[in-house]
C-alpha positions in Angstrom: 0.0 0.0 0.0 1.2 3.5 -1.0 -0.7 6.5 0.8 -0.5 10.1 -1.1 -2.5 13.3 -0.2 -4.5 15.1 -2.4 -5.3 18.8 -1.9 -7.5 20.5 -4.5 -6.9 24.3 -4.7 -8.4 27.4 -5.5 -7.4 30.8 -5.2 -6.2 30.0 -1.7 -3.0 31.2 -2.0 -2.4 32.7 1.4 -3.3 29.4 3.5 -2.4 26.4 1.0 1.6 27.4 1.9 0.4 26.6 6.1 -1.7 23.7 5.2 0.5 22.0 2.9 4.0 22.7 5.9 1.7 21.2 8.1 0.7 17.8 6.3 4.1 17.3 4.9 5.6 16.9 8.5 3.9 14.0 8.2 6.1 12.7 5.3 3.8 11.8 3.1 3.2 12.9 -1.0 1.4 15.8 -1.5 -0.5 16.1 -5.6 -1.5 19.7 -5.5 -4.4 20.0 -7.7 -4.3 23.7 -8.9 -8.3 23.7 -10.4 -7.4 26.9 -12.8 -6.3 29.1 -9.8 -5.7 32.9 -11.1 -1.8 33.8 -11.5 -1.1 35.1 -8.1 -1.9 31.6 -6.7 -0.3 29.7 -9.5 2.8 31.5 -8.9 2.6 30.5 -5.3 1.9 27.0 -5.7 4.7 26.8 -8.4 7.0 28.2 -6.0 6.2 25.3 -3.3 6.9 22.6 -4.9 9.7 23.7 -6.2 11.3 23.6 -2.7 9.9 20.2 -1.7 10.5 16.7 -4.2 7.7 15.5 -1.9 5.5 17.8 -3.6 3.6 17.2 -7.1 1.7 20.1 -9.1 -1.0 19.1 -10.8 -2.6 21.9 -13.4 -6.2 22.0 -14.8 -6.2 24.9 -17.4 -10.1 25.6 -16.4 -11.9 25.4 -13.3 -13.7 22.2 -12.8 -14.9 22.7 -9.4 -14.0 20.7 -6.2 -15.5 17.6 -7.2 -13.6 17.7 -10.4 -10.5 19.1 -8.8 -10.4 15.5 -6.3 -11.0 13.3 -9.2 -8.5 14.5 -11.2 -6.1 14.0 -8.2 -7.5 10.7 -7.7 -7.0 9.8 -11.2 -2.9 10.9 -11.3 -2.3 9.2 -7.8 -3.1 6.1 -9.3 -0.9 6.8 -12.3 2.0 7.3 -10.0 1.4 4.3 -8.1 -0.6 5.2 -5.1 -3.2 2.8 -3.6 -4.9 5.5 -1.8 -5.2 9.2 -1.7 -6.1 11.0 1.4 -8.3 13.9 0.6 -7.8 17.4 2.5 -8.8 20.9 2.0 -6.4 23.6 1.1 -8.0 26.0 3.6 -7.1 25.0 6.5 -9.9 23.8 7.9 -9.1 20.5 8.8 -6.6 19.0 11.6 -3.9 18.3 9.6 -2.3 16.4 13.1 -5.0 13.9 12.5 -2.9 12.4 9.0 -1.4 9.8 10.7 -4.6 8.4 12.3 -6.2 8.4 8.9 -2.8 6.8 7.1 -2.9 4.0 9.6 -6.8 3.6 9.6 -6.5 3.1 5.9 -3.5 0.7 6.1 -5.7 -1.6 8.5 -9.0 -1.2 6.9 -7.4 -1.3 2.8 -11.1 -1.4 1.2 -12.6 0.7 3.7 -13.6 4.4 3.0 -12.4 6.3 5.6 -13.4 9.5 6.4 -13.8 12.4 9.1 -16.6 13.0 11.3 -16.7 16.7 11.7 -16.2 18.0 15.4 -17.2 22.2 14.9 -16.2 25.0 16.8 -18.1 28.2 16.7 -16.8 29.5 14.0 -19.1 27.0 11.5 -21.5 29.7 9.7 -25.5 29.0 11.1 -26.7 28.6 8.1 -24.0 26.0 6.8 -24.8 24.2 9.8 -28.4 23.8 9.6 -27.8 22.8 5.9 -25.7 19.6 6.8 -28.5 18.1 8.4 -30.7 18.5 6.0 -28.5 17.2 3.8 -28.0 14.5 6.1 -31.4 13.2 6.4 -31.4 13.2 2.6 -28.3 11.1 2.7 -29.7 8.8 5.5 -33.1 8.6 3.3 -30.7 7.8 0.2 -28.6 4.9 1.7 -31.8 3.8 4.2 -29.3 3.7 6.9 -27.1 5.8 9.4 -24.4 4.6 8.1 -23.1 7.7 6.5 -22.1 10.1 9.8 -21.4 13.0 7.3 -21.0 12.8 3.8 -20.2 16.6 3.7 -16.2 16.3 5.3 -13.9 16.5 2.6 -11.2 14.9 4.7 -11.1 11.4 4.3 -9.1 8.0 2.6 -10.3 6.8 -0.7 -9.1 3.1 -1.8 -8.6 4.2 -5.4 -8.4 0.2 -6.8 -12.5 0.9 -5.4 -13.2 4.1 -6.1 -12.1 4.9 -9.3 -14.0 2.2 -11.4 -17.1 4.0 -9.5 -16.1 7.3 -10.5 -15.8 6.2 -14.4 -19.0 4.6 -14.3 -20.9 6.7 -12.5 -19.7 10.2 -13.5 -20.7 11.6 -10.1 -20.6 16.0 -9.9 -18.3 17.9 -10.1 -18.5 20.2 -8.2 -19.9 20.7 -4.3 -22.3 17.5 -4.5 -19.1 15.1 -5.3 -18.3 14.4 -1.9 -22.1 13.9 -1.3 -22.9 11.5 -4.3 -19.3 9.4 -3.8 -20.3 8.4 -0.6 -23.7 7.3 -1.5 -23.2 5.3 -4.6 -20.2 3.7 -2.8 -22.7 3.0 0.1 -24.9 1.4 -2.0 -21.9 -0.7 -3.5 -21.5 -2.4 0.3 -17.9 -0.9 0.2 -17.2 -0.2 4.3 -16.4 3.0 5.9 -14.8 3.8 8.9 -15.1 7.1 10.6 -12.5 9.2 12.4 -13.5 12.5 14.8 -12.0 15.3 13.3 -11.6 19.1 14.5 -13.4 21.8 12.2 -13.1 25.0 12.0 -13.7 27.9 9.9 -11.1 30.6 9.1 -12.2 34.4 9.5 -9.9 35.0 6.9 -10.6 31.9 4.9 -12.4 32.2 1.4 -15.4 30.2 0.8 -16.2 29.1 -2.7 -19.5 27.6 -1.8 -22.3 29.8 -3.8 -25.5 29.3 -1.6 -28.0 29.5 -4.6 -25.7 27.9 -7.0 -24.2 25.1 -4.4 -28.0 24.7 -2.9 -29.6 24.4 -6.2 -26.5 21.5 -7.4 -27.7 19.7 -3.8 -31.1 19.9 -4.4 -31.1 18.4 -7.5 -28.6 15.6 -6.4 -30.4 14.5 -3.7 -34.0 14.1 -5.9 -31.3 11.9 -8.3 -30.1 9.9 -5.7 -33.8 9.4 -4.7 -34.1 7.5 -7.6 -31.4 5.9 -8.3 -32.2 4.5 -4.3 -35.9 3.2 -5.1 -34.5 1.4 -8.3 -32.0 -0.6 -5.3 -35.0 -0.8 -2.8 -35.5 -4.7 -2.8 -31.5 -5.0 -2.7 -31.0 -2.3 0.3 -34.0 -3.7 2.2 -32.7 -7.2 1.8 -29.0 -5.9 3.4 -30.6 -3.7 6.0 -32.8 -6.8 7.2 -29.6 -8.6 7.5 -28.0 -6.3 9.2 -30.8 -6.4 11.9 -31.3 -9.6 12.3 -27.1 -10.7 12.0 -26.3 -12.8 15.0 -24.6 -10.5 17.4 -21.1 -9.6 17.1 -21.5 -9.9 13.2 -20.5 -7.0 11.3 -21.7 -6.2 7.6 
């Protein structure tokens, strides 16, 4: 097993320089995936991994969003020979300290998804907050479970052997409703996921690219999609919920 990270960026020239010092003391490959970032953070993400081997830059001429940012970064790990990419935002908003608990979660669970469960501090915007759980009844709705703790955290382990077969077949967004429909399809493919408490917090300087119109409108829509593409599965997730019910105690999944 080969773990690399993936951070996706966007005109977040000012806090990807922190984020990035802080994940590499963890010693582990950084692909930067520059999603058509304007010059000023270009330049600055040029100049970083210039001064570290550990670091590769990945270009994307035009801005595909995060979603497409992540799969693009997905796709080159596996064309350097990584078996799993660890997912983590450029803005700082995640514990970077919590890489190597991720890293060895992933090396004991190798087929497992495994991803953050957000822990917020008051900086999380009202609003955003009250959205997640809407999105996350949706979510539990869509899977018919509680399985999916948050399907919002962009911090998390993705198998790519797993994940990226799902992602050519499925052709998931690309933008703010990837992380969302990722989790769900590979839900409904029985793939396991493991969860890991993970500090949140919100920069007052940080910059946002979640449009609440736009964004809202792209999760709307997404969530009626997965609606039915989860009542075409019904008989199949009924038949695995039941058996997860009635499974002999001490039986997992």
């Amino acid at each position: 097993m080969r773990v690399c990270i993936v951070i996706p960026v966007y005109n977040h020239e000012h806090a990807v320089k922190i984020t990035v010092a802080e994940v590499r003391k963890h010693g582990v490959s950084v692909i930067l995936v520059d999603d058509g970032s304007g010059e000023t953070c270009a330049a600055e993400l040029r100049k970083i991994t210039a001064a570290d081997s550990g670091l590769e830059l990945l270009r994307l001429p035009i801005n595909q969003g995060k979603g497409g940012a992540v799969m693009a970064g997905l796709l080159r790990a596996s064309q350097l020979g990584f078996t799993h990419a660890l997912q983590i935002d450029a803005d700082g908003q995640h514990d970077a300290g919590l890489v190597p608990a991720f890293v060895s979660t992933a090396l004991s669970h190798p087929t497992s998804m495994i991803c953050g469960e957000p822990r917020f501090d008051f900086s999380i915007p009202r609003h955003r907050f009250y959205l997640r759980y809407l999105t996350h009844l949706m979510v539990w709705l869509n899977t018919l479970s509680l399985d999916i703790k948050d399907s919002m955290c962009g911090f998390r382990v993705y198998p790519l052997s797993i994940v990226l077969p799902v992602i050519e077949s499925e052709r998931p967004g690309r933008r703010m409703d990837f992380d969302i429909e990722i989790l769900v399809r590979l839900h409904w493919r029985g793939v396991p996921m493991q969860w890991i408490p993970s500090r949140v917090s919100y920069p007052a300087d940080g910059v946002s690219h979640f449009r609440l119109i736009r964004d809202n409108a792209l999760l709307t829509i997404l969530q009626i999609r997965l609606l039915f593409g989860m009542l075409r599965r019904l008989p199949r997730l009924l038949g695995r919920r039941l058996q997860t019910v009635f499974a002999p105690a001490g039986e997992s999944r």
